[in-house]
N, C-alpha and C positions, 0 to 999 in steps of 0.2 A: 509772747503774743499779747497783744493789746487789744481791750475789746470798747466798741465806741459803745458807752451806755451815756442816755440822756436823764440826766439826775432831775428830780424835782423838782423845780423852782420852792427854795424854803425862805421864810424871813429869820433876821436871827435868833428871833426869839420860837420859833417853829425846832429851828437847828436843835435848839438848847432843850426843850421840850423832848422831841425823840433821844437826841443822846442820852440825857437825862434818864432817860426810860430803862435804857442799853442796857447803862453801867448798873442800875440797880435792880434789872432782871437778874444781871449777873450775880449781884452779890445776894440779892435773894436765892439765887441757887446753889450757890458755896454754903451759902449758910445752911440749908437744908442738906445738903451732904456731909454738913457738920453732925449737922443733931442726929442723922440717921446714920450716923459711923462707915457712908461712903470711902469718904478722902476727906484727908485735914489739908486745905489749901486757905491760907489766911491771906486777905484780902486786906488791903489799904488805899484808899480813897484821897484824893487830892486835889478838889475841884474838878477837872475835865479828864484826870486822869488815873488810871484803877490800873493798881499791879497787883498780882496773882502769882505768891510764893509756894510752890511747888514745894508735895516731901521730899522729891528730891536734891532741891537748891533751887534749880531752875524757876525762869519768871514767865509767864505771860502777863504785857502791858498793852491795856486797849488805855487809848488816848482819843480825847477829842480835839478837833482842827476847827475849832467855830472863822475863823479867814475862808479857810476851803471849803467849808459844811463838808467835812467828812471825819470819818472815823480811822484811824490806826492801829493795828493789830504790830505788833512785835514780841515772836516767837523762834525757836530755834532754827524751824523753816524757813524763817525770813519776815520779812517785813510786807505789811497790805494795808492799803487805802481803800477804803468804801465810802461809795455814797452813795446818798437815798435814791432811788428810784422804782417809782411805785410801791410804795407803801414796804422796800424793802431794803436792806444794806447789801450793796453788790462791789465784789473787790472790782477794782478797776484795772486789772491785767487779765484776768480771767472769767470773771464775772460769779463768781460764786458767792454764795450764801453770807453772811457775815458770820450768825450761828454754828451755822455746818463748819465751819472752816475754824471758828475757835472750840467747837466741840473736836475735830480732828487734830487740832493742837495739843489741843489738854489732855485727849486720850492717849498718844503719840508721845507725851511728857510723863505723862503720869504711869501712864500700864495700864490705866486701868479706862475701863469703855466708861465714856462722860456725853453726855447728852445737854445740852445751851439750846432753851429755847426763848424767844418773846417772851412776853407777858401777856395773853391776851387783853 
């Protein structure tokens, strides 16, 4: 199923800005589940694109698409596209959460209940 969502109009420096935000909510979050003896999931960083080394092997890789203004999720589940719309990342086959859906990844990988949210 395909869901018709009408993404933002973003410039690309708008794109880079929010992505930008994403990838270092994220890693703001691993990091804290570091220091509070959560989960050890190490994190690596490479311009547009952030993988997430699982204990146990496994990756989750969010990537950014500054061509497409969207973002990339690749997970054991499979692979999702989001883009902005309304102030939020919505996969474009289903339309869900961007958060919600890499918090269901990571829990689903890991065992353990993981919670990814914004930044306010």
């Amino acid at each position: 199923m395909t869901v018709e969502l009408v993404p933002t109009p973003l410039t690309d420096a708008q794109f880079h800005a929010l992505a930008g935000e994403v990838l270092s909510s994220i890693e703001a979050t691993v990091d804290a589940w570091l220091q509070d003896d959560v989960v050890d999931i190490d994190t690596h960083r490479t311009g547009g694109l952030l993988e997430l080394s699982l204990p146990n092997g496994s990756k989750l890789i969010i990537n950014t698409q500054p061509p497409l203004h969207e973002l990339w999720l690749a997970a054991r589940s499979g692979g999702y596209h989001f883009k902005h719309v309304n102030g939020r990342w919505l996969d474009t086959r289903e339309g869900h959460e961007f958060f919600a859906l890499l918090s269901t990844c990571a829990s689903e990988q890991t065992g353990v209940a993981l919670t990814f949210k914004p930044t306010a």
